[in-house]
KEKE-3310 file (N, C-alpha, C; in steps of 0.2 Angstrom, whole numbers, plus 5000, padded with zeros to 4 digits):
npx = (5531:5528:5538:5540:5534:5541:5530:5517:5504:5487:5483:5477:5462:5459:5457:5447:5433:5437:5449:5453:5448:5456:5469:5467:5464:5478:5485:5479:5483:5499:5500:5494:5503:5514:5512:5507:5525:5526:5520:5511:5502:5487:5494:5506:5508:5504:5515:5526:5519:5519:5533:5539:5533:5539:5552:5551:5550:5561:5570:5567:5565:5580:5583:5579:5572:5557:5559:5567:5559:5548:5558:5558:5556:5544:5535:5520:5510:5517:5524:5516:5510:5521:5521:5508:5512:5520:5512:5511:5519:5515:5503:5511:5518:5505:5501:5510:5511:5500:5501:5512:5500:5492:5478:5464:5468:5458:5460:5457:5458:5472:5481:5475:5481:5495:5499:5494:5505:5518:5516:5523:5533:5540:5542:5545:5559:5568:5556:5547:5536:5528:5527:5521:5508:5504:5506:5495:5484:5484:5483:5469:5462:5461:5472:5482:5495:5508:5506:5504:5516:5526:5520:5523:5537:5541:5536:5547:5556:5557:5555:5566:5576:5573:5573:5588:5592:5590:5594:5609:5610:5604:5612:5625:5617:5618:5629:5636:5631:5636:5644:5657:5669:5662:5655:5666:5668:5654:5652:5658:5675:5674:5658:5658:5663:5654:5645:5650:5651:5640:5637:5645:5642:5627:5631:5640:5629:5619:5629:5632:5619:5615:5626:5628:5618:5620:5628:5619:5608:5611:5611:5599:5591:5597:5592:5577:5577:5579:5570:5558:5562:5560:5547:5546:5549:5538:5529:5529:5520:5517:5529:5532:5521:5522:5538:5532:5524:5536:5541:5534:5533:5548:5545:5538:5545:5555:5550:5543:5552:5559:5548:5549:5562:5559:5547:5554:5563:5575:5586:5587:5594:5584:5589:5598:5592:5583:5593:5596:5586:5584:5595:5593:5582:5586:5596:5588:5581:5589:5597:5594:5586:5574:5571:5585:5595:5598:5605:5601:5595:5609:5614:5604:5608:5621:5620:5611:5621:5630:5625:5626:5617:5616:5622:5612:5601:5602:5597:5584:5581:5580:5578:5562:5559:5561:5550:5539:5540:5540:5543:5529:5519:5513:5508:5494:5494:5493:5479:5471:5477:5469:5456:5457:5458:5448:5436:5439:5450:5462)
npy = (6042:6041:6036:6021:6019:6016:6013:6002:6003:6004:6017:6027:6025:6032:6043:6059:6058:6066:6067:6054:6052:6062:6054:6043:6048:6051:6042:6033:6043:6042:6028:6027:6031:6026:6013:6020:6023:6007:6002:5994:5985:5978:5976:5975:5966:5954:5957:5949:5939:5930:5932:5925:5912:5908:5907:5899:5886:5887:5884:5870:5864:5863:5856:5845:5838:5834:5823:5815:5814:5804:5792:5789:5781:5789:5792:5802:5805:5810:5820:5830:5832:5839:5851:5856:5855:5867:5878:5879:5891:5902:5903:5905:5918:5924:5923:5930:5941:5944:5943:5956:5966:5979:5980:5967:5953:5948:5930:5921:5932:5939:5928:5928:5939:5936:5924:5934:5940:5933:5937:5949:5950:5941:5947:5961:5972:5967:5965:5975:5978:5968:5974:5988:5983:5976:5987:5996:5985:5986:5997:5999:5991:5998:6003:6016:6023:6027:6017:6004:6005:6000:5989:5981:5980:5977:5964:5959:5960:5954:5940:5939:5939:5926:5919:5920:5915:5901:5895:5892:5886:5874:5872:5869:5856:5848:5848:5834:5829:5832:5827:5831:5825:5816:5826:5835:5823:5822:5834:5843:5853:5863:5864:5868:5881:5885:5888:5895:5909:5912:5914:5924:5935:5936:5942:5954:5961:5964:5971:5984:5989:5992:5997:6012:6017:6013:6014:6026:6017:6005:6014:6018:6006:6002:6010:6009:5995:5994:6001:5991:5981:5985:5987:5973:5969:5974:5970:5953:5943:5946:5945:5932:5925:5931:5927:5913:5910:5912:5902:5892:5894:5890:5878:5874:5874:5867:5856:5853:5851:5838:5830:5830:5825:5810:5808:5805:5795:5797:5800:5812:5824:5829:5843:5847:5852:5859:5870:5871:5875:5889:5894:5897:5903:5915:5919:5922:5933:5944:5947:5958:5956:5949:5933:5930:5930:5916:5911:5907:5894:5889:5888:5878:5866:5862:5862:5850:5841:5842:5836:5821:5817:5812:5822:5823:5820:5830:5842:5840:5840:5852:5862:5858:5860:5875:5879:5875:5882:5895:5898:5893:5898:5913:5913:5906:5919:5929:5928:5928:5940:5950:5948:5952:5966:5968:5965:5975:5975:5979)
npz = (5552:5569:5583:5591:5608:5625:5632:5635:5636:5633:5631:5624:5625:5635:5631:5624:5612:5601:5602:5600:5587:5581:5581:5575:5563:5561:5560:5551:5540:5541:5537:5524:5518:5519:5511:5500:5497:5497:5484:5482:5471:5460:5449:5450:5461:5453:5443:5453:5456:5444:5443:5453:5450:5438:5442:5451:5444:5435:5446:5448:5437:5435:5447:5444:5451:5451:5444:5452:5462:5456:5453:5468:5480:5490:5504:5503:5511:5522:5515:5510:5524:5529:5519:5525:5539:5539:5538:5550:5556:5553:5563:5572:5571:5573:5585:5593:5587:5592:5605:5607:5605:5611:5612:5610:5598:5584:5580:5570:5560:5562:5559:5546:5542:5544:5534:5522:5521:5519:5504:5503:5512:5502:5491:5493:5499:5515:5519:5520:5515:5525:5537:5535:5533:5544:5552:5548:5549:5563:5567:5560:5571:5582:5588:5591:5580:5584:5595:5587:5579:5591:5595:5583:5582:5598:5596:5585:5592:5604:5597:5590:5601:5607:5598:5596:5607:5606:5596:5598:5610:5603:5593:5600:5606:5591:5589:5590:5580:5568:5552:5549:5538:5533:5525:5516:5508:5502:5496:5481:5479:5469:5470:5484:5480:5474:5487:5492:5486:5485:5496:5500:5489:5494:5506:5502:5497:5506:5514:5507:5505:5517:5526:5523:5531:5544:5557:5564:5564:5571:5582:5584:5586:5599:5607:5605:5609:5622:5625:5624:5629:5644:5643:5642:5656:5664:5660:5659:5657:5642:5637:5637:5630:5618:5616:5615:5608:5595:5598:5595:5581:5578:5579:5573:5557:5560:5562:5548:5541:5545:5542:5529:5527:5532:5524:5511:5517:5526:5536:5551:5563:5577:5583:5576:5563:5568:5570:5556:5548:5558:5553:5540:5538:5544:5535:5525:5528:5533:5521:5507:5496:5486:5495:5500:5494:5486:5497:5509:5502:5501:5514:5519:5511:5513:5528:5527:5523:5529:5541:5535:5525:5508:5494:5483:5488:5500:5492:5487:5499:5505:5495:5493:5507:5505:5499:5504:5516:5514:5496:5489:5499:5496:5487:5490:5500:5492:5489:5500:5504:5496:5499:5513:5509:5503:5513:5522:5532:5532)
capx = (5528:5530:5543:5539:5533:5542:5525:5514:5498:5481:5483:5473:5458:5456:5456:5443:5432:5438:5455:5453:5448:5463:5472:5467:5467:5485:5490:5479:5488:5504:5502:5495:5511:5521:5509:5510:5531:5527:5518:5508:5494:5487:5499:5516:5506:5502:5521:5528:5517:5523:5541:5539:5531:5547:5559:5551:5548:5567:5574:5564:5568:5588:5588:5576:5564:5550:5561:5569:5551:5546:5562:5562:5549:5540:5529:5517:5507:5521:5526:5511:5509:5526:5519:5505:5513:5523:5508:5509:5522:5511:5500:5516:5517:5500:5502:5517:5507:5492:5502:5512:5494:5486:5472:5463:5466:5455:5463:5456:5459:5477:5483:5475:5485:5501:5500:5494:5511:5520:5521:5525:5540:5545:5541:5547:5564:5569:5549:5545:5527:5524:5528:5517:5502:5504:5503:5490:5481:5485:5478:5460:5460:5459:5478:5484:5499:5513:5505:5504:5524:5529:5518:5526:5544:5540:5535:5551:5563:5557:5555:5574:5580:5572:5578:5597:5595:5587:5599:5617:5609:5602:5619:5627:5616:5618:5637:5639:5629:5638:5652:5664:5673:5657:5654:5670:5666:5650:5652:5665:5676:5668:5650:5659:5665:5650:5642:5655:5652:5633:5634:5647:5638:5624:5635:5641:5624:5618:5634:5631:5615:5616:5632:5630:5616:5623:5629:5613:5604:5613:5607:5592:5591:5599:5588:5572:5579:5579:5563:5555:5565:5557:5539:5544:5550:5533:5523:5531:5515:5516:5534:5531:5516:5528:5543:5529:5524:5541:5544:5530:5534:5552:5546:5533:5548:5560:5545:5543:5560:5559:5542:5553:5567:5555:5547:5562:5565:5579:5587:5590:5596:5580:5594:5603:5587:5583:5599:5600:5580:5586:5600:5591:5581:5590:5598:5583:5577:5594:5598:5589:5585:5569:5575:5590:5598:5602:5609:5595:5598:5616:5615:5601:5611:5626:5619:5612:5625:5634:5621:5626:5614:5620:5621:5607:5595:5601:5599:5578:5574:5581:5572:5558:5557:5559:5546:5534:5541:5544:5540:5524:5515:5512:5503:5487:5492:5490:5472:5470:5478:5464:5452:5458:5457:5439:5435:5442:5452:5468)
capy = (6038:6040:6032:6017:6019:6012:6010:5999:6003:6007:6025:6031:6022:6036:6049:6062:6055:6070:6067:6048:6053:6063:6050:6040:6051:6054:6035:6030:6046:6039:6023:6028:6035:6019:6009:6023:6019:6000:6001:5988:5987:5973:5974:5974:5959:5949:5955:5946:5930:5930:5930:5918:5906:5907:5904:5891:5880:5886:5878:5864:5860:5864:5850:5837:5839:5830:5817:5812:5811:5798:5788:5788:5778:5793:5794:5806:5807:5814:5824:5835:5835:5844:5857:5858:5859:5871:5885:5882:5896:5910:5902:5906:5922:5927:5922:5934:5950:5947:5945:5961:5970:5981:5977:5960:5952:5941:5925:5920:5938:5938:5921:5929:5946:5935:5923:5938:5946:5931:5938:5955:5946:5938:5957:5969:5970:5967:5964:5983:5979:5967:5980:5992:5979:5975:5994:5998:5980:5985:6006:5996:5986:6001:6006:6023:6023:6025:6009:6001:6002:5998:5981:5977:5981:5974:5959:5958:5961:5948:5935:5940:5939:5919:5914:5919:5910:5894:5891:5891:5879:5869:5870:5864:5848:5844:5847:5826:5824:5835:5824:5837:5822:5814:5834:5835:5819:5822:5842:5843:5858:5867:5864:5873:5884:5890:5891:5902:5914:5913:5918:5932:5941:5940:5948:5959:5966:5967:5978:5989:5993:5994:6000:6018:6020:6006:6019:6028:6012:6003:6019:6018:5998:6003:6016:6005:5988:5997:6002:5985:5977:5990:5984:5965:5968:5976:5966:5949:5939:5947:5944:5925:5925:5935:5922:5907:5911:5913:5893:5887:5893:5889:5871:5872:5876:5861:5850:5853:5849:5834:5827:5830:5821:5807:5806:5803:5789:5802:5803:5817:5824:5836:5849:5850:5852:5867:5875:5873:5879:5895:5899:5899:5909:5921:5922:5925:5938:5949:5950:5964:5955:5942:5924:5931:5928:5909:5910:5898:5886:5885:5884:5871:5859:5862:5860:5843:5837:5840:5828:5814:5817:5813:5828:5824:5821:5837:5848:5838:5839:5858:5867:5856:5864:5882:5879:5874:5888:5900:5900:5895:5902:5920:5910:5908:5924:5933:5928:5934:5949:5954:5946:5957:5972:5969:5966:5984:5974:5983)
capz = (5557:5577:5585:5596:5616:5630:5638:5628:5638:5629:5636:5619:5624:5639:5628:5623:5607:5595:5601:5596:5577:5577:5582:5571:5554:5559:5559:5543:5534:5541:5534:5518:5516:5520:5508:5492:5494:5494:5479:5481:5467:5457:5444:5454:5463:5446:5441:5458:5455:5435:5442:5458:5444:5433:5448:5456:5435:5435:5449:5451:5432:5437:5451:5444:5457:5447:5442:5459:5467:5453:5453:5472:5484:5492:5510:5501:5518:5526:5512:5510:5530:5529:5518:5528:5546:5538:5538:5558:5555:5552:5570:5578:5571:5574:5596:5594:5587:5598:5615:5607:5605:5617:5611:5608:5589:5583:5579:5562:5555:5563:5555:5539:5540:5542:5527:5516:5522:5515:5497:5505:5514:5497:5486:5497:5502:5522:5523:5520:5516:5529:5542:5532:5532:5549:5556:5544:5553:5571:5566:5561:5576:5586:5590:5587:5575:5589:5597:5584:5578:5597:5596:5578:5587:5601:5593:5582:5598:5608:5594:5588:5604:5608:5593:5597:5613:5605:5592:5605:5613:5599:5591:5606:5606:5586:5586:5589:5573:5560:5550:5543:5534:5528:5522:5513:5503:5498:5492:5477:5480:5466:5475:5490:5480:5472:5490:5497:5481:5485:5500:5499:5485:5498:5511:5501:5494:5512:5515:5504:5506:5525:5529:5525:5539:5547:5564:5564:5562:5577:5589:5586:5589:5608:5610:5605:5613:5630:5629:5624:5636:5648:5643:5644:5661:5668:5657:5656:5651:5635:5634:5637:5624:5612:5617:5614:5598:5593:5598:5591:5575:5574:5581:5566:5552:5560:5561:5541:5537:5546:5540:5522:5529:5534:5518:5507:5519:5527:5544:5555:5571:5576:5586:5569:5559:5569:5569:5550:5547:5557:5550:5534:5539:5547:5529:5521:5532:5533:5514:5506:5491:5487:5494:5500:5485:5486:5504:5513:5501:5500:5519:5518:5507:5516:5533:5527:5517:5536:5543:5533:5518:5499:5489:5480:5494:5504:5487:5488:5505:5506:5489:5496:5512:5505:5494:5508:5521:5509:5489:5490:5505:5494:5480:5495:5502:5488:5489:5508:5505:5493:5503:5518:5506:5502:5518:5526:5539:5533)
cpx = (5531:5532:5540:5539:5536:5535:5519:5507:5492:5476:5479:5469:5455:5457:5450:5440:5435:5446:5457:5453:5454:5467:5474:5466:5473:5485:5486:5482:5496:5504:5500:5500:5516:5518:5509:5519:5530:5524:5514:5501:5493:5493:5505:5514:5506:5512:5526:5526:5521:5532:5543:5536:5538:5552:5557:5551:5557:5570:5573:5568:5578:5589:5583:5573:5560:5553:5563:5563:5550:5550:5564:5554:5548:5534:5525:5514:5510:5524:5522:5511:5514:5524:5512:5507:5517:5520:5507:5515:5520:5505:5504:5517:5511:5503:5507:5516:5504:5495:5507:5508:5491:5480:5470:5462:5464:5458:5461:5460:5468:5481:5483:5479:5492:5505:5500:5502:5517:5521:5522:5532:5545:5548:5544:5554:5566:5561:5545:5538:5524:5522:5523:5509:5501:5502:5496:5482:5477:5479:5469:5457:5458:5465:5480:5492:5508:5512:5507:5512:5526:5527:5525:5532:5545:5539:5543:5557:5563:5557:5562:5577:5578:5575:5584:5597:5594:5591:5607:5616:5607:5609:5622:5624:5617:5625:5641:5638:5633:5644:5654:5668:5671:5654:5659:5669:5662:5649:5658:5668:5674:5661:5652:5659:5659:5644:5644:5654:5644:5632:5639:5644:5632:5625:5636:5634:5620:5622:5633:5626:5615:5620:5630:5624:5616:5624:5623:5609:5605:5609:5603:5589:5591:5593:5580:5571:5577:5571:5559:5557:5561:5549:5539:5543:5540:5527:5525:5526:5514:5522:5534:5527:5520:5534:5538:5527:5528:5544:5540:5531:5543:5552:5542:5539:5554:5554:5543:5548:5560:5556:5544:5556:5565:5549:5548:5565:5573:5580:5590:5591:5591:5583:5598:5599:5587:5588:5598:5593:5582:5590:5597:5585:5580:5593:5595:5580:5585:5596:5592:5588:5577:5572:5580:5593:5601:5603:5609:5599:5604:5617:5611:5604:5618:5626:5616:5616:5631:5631:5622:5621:5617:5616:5615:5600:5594:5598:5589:5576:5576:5575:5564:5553:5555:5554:5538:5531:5540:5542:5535:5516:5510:5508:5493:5486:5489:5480:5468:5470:5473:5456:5452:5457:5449:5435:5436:5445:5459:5468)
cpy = (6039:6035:6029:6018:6013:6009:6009:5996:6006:6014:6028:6031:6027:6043:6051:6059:6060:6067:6057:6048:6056:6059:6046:6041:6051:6048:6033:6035:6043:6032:6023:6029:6030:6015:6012:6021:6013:6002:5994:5985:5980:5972:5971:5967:5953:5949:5951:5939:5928:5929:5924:5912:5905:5905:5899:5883:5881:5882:5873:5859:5859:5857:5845:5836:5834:5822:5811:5810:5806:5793:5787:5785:5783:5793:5800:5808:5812:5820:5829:5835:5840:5851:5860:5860:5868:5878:5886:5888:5902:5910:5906:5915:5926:5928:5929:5942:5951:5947:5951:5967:5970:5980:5970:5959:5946:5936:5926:5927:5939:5932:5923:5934:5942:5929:5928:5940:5941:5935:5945:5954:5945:5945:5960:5967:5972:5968:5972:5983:5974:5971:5985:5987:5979:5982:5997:5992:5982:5992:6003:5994:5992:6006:6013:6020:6021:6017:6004:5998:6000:5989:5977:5976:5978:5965:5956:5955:5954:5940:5933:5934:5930:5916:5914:5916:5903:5893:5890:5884:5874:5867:5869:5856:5845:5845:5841:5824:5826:5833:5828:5830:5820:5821:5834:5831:5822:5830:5843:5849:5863:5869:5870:5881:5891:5892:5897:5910:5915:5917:5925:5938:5942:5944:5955:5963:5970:5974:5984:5994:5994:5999:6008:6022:6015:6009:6021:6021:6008:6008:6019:6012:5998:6004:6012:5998:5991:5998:5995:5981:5980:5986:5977:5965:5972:5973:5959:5942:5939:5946:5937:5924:5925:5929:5913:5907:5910:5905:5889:5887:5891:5880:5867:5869:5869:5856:5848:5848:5841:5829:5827:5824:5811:5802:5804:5799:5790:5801:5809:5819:5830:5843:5852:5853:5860:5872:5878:5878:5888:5898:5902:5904:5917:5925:5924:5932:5943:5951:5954:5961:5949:5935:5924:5928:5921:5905:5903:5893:5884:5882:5878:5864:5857:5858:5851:5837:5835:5834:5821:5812:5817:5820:5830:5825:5828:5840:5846:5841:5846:5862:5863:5859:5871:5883:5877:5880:5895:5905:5901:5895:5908:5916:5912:5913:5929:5934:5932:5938:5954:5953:5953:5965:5975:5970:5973:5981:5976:5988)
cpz = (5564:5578:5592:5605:5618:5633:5632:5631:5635:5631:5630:5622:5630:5637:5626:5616:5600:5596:5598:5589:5577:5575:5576:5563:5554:5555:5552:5538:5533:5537:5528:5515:5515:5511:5499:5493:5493:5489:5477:5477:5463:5454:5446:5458:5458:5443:5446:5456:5449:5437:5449:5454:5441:5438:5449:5449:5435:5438:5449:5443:5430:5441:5452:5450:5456:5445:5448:5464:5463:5454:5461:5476:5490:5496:5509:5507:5521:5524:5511:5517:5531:5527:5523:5537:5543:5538:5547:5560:5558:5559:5574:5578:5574:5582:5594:5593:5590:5604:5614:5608:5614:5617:5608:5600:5589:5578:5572:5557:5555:5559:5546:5536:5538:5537:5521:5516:5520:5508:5499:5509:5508:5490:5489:5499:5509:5524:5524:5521:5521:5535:5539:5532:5540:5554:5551:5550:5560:5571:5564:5565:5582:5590:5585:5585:5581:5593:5595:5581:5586:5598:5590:5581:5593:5601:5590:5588:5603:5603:5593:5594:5607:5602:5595:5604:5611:5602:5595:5607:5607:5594:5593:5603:5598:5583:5586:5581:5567:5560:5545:5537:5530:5522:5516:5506:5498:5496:5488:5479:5476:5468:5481:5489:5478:5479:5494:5492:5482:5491:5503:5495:5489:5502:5508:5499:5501:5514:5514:5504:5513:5529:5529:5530:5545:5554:5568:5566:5571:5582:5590:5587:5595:5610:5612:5610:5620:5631:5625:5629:5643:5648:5644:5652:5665:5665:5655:5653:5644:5630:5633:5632:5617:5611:5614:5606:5594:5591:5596:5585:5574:5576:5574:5560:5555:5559:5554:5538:5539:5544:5532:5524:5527:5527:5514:5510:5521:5533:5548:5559:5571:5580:5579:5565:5561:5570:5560:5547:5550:5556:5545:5533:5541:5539:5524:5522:5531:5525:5510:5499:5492:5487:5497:5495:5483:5492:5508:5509:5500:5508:5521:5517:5510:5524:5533:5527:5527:5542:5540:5527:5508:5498:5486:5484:5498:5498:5484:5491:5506:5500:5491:5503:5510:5501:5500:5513:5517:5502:5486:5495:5502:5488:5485:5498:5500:5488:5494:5509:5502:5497:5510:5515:5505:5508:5523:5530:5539:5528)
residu = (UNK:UNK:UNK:UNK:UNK:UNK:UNK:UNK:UNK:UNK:UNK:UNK:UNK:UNK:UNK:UNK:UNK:UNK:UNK:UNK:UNK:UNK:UNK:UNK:UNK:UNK:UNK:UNK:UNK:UNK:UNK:UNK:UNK:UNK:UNK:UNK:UNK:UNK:UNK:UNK:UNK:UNK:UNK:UNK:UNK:UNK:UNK:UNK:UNK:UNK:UNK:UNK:UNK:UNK:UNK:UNK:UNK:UNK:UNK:UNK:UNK:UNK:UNK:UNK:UNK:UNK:UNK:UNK:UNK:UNK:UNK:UNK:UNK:UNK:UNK:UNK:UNK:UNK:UNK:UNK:UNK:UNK:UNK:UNK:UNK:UNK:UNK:UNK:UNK:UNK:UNK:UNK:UNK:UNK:UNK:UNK:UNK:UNK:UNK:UNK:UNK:UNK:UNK:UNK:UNK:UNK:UNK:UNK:UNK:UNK:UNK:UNK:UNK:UNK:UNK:UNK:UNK:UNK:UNK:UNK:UNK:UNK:UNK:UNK:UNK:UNK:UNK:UNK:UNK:UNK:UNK:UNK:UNK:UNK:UNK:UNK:UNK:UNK:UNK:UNK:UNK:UNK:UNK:UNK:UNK:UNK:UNK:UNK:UNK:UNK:UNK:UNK:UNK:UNK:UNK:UNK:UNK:UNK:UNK:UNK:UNK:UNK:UNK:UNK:UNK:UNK:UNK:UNK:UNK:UNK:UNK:UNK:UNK:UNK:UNK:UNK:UNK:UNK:UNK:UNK:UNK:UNK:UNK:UNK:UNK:UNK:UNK:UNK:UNK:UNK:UNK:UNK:UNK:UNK:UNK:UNK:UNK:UNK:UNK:UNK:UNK:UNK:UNK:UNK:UNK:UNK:UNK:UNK:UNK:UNK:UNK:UNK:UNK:UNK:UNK:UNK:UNK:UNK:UNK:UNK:UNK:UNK:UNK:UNK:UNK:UNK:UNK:UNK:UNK:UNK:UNK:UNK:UNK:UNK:UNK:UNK:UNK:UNK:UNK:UNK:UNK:UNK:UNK:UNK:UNK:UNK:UNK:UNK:UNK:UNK:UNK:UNK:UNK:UNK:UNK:UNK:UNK:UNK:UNK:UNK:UNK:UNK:UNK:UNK:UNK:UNK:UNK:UNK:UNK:UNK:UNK:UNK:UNK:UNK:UNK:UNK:UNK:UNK:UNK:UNK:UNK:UNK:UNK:UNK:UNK:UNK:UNK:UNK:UNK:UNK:UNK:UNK:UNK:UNK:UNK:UNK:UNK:UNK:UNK:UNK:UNK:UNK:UNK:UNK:UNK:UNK:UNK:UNK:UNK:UNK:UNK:UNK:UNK:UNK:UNK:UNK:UNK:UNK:UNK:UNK:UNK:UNK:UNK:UNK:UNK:UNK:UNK:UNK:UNK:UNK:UNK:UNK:UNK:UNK:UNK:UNK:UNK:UNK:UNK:UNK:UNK:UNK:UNK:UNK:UNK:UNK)
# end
């Protein structure tokens, strides 16, 4: 695949019509090629659902799930709107590819690429096949293949970089609410112990796979960063756009948790909320496993339990959210994403 442009102007679009078609056989060869390593065929789709069905009957029947909504007086209104704000996520995403694209994407169809790319976030490890869908997407829309990764990278760099300013400050404001003592209490040291052992075995799996192009990897991160930061600065309505989408969706993903919280007749501090949603994340997203192996939820239940939530409520309103944000999203993407196939829009 060609390596992303500093200049993220729609300089194909004045080229000759043959030099166009070439263009664009490269990049649909180039992303066939990404899309044969995903492997992503009925089957390995149907084997993905088949095992995100068993996890989610697992867990749910591990922390009485089912039983604690019955025995607990439940704002069902608030509880389903949760799962529903919770697809304003994928809105957010959208704003943040189209004001990365040099060319115009239409709403509907964008919203629909970035659901489908849920169960390719939750299959693929480090998001492989969303990044392969998405350039495949952008190369339809009319971008030649270098465009196209510079948007997706572009999109990423800028979103990265809002989130790590938003959570400083956000964790700043929700450092009054989190009681270490009431923490202490309510997580037996055994609980601690098994989140400390969840979320090392995620570290270390990250490590491992990472580390040995870990140097390499970094350089070519500068290398790229610079020249995205190059295109915000001469294009900063797309960097605003890009940055906007970013804040919608992580106001979407704190707005969920909260509308949980609210539900379960739960209170919150909404600066805490969204520190604790974007850690998780964060920790979802860096571990190179499906789910991050546990992570989210141990930092979920933890980050509650630090708010002053019993054990059991945290260990609710957390598998509750990832299960909104999260688990099953890829159930309706899956549908999208063949719809999107039938369609030819990727």
């Amino acid at each position: 695949m060609n390596g992303p442009q500093a200049d993220g102007s729609s300089s194909h679009k004045a080229t000759s019509g043959s030099r166009a078609q070439a263009a664009g056989a490269r990049g649909e060869a180039d992303i066939k090629h990404l899309l044969q390593r995903l492997r992503l065929t009925p089957v390995t789709i149907v084997l993905s659902m088949v095992t995100l069905t068993a996890i989610l009957i697992g867990v749910v029947w591990v922390t009485h799930l089912p039983s604690y909504l019955r025995t607990t007086q439940v704002n069902w209104l608030f509880y389903v709107a949760a799962f529903i704000v919770a697809y304003g996520q994928y809105v957010g995403f959208a704003t943040s590819l189209r004001g990365a694209s040099t060319t115009r994407l239409p709403w509907g169809q964008t919203i629909e690429l970035e659901v489908a790319e849920s169960l390719t976030q939750m299959a693929t490890p480090e998001g492989f096949g969303s990044l392969a869908l998405s350039l495949r997407y952008l190369t339809a829309k009319g971008l030649a293949t270098a465009e196209a990764a510079t948007a997706v990278g572009l999109s990423a760099f800028v979103t990265t970089t809002s989130g790590a300013i938003v959570i400083p400050i956000a964790g700043i404001a929700a450092a009054q609410s989190i009681n270490v003592d009431q923490l202490k209490k309510d997580i037996p040291s055994s609980n601690w112990l098994l989140i400390v052992i969840i979320l090392a075995i995620a570290a270390a799996v990250t490590v491992l796979v990472k580390a040995p192009k870990a140097r390499q990897k970094v350089k070519e991160w500068g290398i790229q960063a610079k020249a995205y930061g190059d295109t915000v600065i001469h294009h900063p309505t797309r960097g605003l756009v890009i940055a906007g989408g970013e804040l919608f969706t992580i106001g979407c993903q704190a707005a969920c948790l909260m509308l949980l919280l609210a539900a379960l007749h739960l209170h919150g501090n909404v600066a805490a909320v969204l520190v604790i949603t974007q850690l998780a994340g964060t920790a979802s997203n860096i571990v190179p496993v499906p789910g991050g192996l546990g992570a989210p939820e141990a930092l979920l239940v933890a980050g509650l339990t630090a708010m002053g939530l019993h054990q059991t409520d945290a260990i609710v309103a957390g598998l509750s959210y990832r299960m909104a944000t999260y688990w099953l999203p890829p159930l309706p993407g899956t549908a999208l994403l063949f719809d999107m196939i039938a369609r030819k829009r990727i």
